[in-house]
DOPA-952471 format. One record per residue (C-alpha): residue in three letters; x, y, z. Coordinates in nm, 4 decimals, decimal comma. Each point is the difference from the previous one (the first is absolute). Layout:
<pts>
 type       px       py       pz
  ALA        X        Y        Z
...
</pts>
This chain:
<pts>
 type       px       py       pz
  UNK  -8,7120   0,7420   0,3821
  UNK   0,0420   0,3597   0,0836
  UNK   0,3071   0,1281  -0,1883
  UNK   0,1978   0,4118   0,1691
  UNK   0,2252   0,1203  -0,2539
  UNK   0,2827   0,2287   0,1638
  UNK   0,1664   0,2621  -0,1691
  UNK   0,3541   0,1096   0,1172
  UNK   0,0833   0,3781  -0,0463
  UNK   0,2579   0,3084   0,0753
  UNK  -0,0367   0,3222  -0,1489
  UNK  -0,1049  -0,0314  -0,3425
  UNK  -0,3728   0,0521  -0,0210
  UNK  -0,0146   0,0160  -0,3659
  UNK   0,0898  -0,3712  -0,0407
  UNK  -0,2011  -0,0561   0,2514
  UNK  -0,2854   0,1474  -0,2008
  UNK   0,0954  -0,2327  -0,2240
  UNK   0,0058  -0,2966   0,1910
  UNK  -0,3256   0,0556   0,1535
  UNK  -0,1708   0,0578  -0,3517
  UNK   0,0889  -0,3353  -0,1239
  UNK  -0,1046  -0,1340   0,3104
  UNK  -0,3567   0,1145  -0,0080
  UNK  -0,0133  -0,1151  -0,3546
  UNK   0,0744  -0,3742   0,0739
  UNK  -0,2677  -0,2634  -0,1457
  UNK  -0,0105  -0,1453   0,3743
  UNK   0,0336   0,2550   0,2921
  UNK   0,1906  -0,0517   0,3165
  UNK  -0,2002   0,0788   0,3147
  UNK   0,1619   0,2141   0,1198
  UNK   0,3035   0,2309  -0,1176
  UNK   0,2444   0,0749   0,2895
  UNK   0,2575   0,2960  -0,0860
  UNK   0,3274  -0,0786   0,2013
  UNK   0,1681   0,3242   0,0434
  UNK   0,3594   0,0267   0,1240
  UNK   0,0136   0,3528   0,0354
  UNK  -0,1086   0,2143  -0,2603
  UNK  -0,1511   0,3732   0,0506
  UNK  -0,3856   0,1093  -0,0430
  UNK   0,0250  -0,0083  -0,3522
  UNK  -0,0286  -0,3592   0,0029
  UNK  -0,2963   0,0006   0,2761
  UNK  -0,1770   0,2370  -0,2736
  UNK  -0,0001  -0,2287  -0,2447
  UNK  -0,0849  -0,2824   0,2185
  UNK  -0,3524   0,2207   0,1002
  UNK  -0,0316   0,0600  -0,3594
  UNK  -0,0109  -0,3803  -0,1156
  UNK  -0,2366  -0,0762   0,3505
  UNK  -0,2250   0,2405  -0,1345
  UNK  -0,0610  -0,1156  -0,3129
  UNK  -0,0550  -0,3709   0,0537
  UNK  -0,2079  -0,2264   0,2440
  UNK   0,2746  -0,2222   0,0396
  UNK   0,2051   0,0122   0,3229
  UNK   0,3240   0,2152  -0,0030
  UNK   0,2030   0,0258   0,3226
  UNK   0,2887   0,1927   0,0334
  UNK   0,2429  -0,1556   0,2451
  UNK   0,3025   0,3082   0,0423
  UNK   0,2558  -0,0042   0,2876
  UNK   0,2541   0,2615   0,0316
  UNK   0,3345   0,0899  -0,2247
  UNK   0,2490  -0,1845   0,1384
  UNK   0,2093  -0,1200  -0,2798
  UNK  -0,0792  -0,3417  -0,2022
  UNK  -0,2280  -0,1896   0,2331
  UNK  -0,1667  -0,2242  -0,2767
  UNK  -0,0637  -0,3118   0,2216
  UNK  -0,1395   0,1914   0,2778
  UNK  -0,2552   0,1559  -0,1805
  UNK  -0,0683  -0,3106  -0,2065
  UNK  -0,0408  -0,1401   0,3378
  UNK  -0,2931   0,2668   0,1046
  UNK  -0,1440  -0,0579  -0,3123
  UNK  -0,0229  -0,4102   0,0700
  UNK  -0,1058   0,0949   0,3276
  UNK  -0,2909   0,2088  -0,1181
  UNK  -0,1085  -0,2316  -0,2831
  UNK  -0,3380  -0,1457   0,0299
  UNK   0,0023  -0,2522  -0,3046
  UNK   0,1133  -0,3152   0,0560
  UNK   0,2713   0,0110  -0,3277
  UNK   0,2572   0,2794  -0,0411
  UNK   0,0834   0,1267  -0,3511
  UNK   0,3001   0,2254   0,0123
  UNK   0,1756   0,2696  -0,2284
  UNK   0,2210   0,2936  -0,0195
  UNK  -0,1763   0,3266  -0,0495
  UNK   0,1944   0,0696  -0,3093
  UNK  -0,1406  -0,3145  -0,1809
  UNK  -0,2614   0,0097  -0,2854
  UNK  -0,2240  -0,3064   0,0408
  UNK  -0,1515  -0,1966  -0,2911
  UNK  -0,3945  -0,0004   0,0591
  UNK   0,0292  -0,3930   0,0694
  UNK   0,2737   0,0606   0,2698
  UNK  -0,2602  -0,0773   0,2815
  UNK  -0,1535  -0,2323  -0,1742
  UNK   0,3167  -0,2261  -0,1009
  UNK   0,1099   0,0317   0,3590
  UNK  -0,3140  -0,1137   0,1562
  UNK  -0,0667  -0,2864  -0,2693
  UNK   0,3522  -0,1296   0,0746
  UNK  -0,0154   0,0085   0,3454
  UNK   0,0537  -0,3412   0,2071
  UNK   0,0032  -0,1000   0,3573
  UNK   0,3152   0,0064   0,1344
  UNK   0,2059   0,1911  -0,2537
  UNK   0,0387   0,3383  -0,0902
  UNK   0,0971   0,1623  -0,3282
  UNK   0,2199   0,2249  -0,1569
  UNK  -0,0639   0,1738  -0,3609
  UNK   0,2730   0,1553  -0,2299
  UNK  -0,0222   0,3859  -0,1322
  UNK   0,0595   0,1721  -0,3142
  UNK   0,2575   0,2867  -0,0022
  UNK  -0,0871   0,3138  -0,1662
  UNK   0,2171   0,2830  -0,1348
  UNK   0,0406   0,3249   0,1058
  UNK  -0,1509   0,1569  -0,2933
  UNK  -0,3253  -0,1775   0,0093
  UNK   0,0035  -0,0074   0,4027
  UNK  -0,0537   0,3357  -0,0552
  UNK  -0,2411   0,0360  -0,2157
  UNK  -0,1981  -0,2279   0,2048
  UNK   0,0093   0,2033   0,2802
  UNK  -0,0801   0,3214  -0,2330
  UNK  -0,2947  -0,1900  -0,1831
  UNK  -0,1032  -0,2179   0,2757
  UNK   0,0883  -0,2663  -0,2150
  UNK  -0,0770  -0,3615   0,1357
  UNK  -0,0500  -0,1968  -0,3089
  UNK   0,2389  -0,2289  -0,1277
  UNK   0,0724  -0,3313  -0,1970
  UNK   0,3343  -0,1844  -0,1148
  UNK  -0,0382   0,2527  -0,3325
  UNK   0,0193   0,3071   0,1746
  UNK   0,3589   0,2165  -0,0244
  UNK   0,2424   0,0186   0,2462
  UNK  -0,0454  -0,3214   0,1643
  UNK   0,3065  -0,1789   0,0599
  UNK  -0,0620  -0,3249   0,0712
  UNK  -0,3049  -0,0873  -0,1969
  UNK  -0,0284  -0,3954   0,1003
  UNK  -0,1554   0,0850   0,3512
  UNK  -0,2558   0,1884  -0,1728
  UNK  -0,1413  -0,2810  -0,2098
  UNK  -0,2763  -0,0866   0,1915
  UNK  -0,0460  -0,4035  -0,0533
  UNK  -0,1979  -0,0997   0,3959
  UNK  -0,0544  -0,3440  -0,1223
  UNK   0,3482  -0,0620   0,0429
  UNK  -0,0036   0,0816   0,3545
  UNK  -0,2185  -0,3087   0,0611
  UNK   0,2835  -0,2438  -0,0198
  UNK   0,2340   0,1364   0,2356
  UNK   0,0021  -0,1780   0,3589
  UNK   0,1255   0,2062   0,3074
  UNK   0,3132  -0,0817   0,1033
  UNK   0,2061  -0,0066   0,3348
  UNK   0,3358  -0,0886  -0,0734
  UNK   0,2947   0,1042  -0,0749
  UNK  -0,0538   0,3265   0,2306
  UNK   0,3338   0,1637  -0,1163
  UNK  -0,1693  -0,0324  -0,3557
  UNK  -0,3417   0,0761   0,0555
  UNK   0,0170   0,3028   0,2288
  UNK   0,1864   0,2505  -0,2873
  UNK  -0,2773  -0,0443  -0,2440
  UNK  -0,2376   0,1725   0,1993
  UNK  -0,0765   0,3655  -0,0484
  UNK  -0,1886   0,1923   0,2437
  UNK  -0,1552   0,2256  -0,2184
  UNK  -0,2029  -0,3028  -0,1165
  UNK  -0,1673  -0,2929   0,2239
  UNK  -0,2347  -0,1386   0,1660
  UNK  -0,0596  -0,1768   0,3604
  UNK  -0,2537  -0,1509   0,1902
  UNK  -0,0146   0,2361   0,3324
  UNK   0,0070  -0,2854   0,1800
  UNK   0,3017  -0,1036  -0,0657
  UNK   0,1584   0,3641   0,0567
  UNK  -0,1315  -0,0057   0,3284
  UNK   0,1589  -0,2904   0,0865
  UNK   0,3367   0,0721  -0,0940
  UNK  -0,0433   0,3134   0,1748
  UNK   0,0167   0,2434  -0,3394
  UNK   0,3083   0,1639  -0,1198
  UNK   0,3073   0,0891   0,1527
  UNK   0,0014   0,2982   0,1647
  UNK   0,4015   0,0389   0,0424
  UNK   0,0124   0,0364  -0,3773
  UNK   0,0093   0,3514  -0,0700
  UNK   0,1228   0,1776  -0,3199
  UNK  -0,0948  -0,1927  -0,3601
  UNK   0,0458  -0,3563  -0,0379
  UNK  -0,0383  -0,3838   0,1008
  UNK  -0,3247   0,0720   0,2061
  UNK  -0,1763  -0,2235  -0,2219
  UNK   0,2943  -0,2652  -0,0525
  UNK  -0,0035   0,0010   0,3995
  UNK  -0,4189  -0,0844   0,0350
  UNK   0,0495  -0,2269  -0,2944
  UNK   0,2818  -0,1823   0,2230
  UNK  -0,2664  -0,0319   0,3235
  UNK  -0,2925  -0,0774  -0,2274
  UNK   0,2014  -0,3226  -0,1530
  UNK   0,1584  -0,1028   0,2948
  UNK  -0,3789   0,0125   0,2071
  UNK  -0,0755  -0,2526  -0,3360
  UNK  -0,1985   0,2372  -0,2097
  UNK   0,0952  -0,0375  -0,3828
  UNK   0,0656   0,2412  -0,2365
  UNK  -0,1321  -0,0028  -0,3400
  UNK   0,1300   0,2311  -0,2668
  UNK  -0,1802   0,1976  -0,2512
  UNK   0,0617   0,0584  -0,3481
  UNK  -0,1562   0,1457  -0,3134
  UNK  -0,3586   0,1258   0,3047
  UNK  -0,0106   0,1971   0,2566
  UNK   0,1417   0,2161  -0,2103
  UNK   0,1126   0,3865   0,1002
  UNK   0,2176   0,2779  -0,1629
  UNK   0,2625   0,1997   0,1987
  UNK   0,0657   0,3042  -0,0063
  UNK   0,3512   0,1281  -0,0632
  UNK   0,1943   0,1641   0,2802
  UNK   0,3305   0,0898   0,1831
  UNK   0,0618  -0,3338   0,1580
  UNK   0,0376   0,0720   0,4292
  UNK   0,3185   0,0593   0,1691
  UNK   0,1303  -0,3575   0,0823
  UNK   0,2315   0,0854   0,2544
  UNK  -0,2320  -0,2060   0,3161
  UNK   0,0303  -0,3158  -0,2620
  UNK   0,3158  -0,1502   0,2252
  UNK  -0,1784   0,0075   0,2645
  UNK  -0,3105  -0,1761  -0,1044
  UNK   0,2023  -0,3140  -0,2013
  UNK   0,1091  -0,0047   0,3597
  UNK  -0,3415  -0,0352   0,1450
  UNK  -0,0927  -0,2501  -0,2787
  UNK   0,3256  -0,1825   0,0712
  UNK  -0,1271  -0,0397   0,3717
  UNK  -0,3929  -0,1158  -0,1096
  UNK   0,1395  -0,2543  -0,1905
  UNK   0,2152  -0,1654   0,2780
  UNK  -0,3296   0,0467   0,2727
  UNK  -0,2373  -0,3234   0,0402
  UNK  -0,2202   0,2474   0,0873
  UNK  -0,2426   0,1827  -0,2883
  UNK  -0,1340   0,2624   0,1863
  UNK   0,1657   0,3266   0,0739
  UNK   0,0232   0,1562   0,2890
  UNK  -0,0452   0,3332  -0,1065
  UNK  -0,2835  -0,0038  -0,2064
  UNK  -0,3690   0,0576   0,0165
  UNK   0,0106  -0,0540   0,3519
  UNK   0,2963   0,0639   0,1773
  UNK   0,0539  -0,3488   0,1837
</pts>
């Protein structure tokens, strides 16, 4: 079991320093690190040298052009180019606990994928992490705000069974910033949806395909764990838009998507 973990990013290399750091510390290493880029200028592509440098393990940066929030697309690239036959994916402005991999592999099943939860940071020490290069942290540390998903407690983990129904349930407690998928199965429902654009229910929408193909979903709690960095949450305005698109994938037999990592 070869396991790619993909790193979603846009313009802010210094958590993405960040990111990467924690990521190269992990007690077991992905394969392969893929940086999913929607966008962002050279500043990012210097770091991205500057990490592929200094370690033997595979960095790729996958970068298409500016042209506003195109998350699934270049997720999509990023699936495309994998070479590992699990995908771990994160946000690129997510601190990840050095058994992240690890939890996420050790969990994995055939025919499900996974989802994690996060820890939210404050400001204050958001910054200082990015000042100090700070990627150390533990349910004692200040300015966490919800200290439960810190606690790290795996064991727990091994008593949850995947589920597949009820969809309208199961698809809001996944967060893209943290799961995991066989690529396999992405391939076969055809990846995300392209026709969302602008922030959310990208990964509420693959969720929706992935249960309805008969792939269950198992949720993680108190492993996996990662810290997020605080930030100005995206403009919202495209959300409309995509409930709309989610509306439609859950009246379709169907769970591909037609625009998606091939255009069918």
């Amino acid at each position: 079991m070869t396991a790619s973990l993909i790193i979603a990013t846009y313009n802010w290399p210094r958590a993405l320093k960040l990111v990467l750091e924690s990521a190269l510390k992990q007690t077991v290493l992905p394969d392969e690190i893929l940086i999913a880029d929607d966008g962002s200028t050279s500043e990012t592509k210097n770091l991205v040298e500057e990490f592929q440098q200094k370690t033997s393990l595979p960095i790729h940066h996958i970068w298409h052009e500016d042209d506003g929030f195109r998350l699934s697309e270049i997720r999509n690239k990023s699936i495309k180019a994998a070479k590992s036959d699990y995908i771990i994916q994160v946000d690129g402005d997510t601190v990840l606990h050095p058994d992240f991999v690890k939890n996420h592999l050790h969990l994995a099943e055939t025919n499900t994928f996974l989802s994690g939860s996060r820890v939210l940071l404050s400001e204050e020490v958001s910054k200082i992490a990015e000042q100090e290069i700070l990627i150390k942290f533990s349910p004692f540390s200040k300015g966490i705000k919800n200290r439960f998903n810190a606690t790290y407690l795996p064991l727990l983990n091994v008593f949850r069974k995947p589920k597949n129904e009820p969809l309208e349930k199961l698809i809001f407690q996944v967060r893209g910033c943290n799961m995991s998928f066989w690529k396999k199965d992405l391939l076969e429902v055809n990846g995300y949806n392209e026709d969302i654009r602008g922030w959310g229910r990208e990964d509420s929408e693959i969720a929706l395909r992935l249960l309805k193909k008969g792939v269950g979903f198992k949720k993680i709690k108190n492993a996996a764990i990662q810290y997020h960095l605080h930030h100005k949450e995206a403009p919202k305005n495209q959300l409309p838009f995509n409930d709309q698109l989610l509306n439609e994938a859950k009246k379709m037999k169907a769970f591909t998507t037609r625009n998606g990592i091939e255009k069918l």
